[in-house]
N, C-alpha and C positions, 0 to 999 in steps of 0.2 A: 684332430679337433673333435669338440664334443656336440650334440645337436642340440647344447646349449648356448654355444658360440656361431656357429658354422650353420647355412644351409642351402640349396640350391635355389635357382632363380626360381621366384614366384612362390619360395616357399620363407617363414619368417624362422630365426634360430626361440632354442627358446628351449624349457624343458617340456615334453612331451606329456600329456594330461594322462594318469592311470585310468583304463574303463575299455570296452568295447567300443571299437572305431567299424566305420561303415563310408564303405564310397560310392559319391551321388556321384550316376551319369546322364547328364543332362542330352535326351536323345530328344530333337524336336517333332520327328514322328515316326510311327512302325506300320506301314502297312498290311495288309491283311498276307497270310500267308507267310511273311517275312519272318527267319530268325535270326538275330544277332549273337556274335560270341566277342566277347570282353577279353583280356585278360591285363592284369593290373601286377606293377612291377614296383617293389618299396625297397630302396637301397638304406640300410642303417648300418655306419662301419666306426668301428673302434680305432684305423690307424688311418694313418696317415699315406701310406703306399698308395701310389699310381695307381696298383693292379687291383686295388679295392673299389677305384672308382667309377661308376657307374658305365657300361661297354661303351657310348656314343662318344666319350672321352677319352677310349684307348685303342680309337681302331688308326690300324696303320693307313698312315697320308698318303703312302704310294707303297708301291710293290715293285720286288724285283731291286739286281742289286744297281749301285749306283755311287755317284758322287753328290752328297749333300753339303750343303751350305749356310750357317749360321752361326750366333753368336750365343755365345754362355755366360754371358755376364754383364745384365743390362739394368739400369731402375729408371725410377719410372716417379711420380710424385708423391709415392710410399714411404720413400724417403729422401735421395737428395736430386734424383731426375727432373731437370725444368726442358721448356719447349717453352718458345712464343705465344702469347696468345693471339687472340686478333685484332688486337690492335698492336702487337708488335711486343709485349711485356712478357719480360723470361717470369713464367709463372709454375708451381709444380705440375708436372705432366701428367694427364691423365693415362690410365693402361690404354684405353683405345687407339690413342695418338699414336705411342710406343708400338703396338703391335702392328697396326696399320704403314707406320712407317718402313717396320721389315718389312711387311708383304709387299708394298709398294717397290721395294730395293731387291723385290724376289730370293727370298730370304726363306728355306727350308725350313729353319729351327731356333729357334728363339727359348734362352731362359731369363726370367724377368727374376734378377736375385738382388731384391729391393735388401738397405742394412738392415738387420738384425727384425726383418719383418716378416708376416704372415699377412697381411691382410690383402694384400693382391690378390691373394687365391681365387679369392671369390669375383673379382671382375675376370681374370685369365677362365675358369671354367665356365663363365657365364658365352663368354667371345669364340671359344674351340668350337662349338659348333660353327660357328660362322666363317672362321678364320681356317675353311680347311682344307688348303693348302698351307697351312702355316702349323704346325706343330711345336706348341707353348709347354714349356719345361717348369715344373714350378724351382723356384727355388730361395735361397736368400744368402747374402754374402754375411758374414760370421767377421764383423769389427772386431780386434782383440788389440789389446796393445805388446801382445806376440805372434801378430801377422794377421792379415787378412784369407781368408777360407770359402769358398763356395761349397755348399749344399748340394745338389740336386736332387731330384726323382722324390724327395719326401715330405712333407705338410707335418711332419709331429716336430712338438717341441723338443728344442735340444739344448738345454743347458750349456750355456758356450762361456761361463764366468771361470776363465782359466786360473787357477791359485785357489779357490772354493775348495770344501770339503768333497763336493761332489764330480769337478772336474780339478785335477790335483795339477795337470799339466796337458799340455797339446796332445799328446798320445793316446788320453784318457779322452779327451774330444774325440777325436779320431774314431775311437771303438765306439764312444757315443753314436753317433754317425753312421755306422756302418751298422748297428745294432736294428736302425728303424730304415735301413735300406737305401741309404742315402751316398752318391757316388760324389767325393770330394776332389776339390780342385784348387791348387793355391793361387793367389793372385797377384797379381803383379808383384814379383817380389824383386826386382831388382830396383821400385822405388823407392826412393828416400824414406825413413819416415821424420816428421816434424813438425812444426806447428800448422801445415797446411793437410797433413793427414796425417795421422797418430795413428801409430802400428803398421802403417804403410809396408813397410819393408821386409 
C-alpha cells in the first residue's frame, strides 16, 4: 500500500505535501543545567512485506524453541465474520472481538484472511502492540471459482482474476504470490463447491 491509502494510528493516509517538514516537540519544561537528546524515526515503505514494517511490529513474541498454537484462516466483519452483538444480534465482527477471542482461547498465532480484502491491516497493526502475546498474521483468503487460496506474510496487491490477461491460470497466481513474499495455503478443499460457496472445492 501507498501513503496515499494506508497509514499508521494517529497518523491520517493521504498524499504527502512537497516542502521542508520540521517536528515540534512539545517538552513542558527544561531546567537549568538540563540537556535533552531526541531522536526521531519516519518509516516510508513501498511494499508490502512484514520485514518493512516498522520493528515494534516484528519483534518475536517468545523465544526459544517450542510448540505453538494457532489458526491461519480467520475473518472477521471485513468480510463475511459475524459475532453477537450485545443484545444477542449476529452482526459483522469487529477485528478486536476476533483477536481478543484468540487470546482469550490462548491462541499463539492468529491470521485474520478476511475475502479478497486488505482493509484489516490497519485495525490488526493498530492491536499488535497490545495483543502481545498474540502474534497477528496478516493475510487474505483469494475467492476464485478455481479454489479458495490463503495469502499470508504480505499487504500488496495481488491480482487474483484467474483467466485475465494478467493472471492466465492458478500457477501464474501462485508466482504472483510468491513474487511480493507471500507464503500460500489451500483451503478446504475437500468441500463442495455450490450455491452455498462458489469455488469452494
Amino acid at each position: 500500500m501507498t501513503c496515499v491509502s494506508d497509514a499508521t494510528p494517529s497518523c491520517l493516509p493521504g498524499a504527502i505535501p512537497v516542502g521542508t517538514w520540521n517536528v515540534l516537540i512539545g517538552v513542558p519544561n527544561i531546567r537549568s543545567g538540563v540537556e535533552s537528546h531526541y531522536t526521531i524515526h519516519v518509516w516510508l515503505s513501498a511494499t508490502g512485506a512484514v520485514a518493512a514494517e516498522p520493528e515494534i511490529l516484528r519483534q518475536p513474541l517468545r523465544s526459544g524453541p517450542a510448540w505453538f498454537r494457532g489458526d491461519l484462516h480467520m475473518h472477521t466483519g471485513h468480510s463475511d465474520g459475524q459475532c453477537p452483538s450485545q443484545s444477542g444480534k449476529m452482526v459483522p465482527c469487529p477485528v478486536f472481538v476476533t483477536v481478543d477471542a484468540a487470546a482469550r482461547r490462548g491462541l499463539d498465532f492468529i491470521a485474520i484472511t478476511d475475502h479478497n480484502a486488505s482493509s484489516q491491516y490497519d485495525a490488526m497493526r493498530e492491536q499488535q502492540p497490545y495483543f502481545d502475546k498474540l502474534l497477528l498474521i496478516p493475510g487474505r483468503e483469494i475467492t476464485t471459482l478455481k479454489g479458495h487460496i490463503n495469502f499470508l506474510g504480505s499487504t500488496d496487491f495481488i491480482d487474483f482474476m484467474i483467466g485475465g490477461k494478467n493472471v492466465p491460470d492458478m500457477n501464474a497466481l501462485l508466482r504472483s504470490a510468491g513474487s511480493v513474499g507471500a507464503i500460500t495455503s489451500i483451503n478446504h478443499p475437500m468441500s463442495p463447491t455450490g450455491e452455498i460457496c462458489m469455488g469452494c472445492g
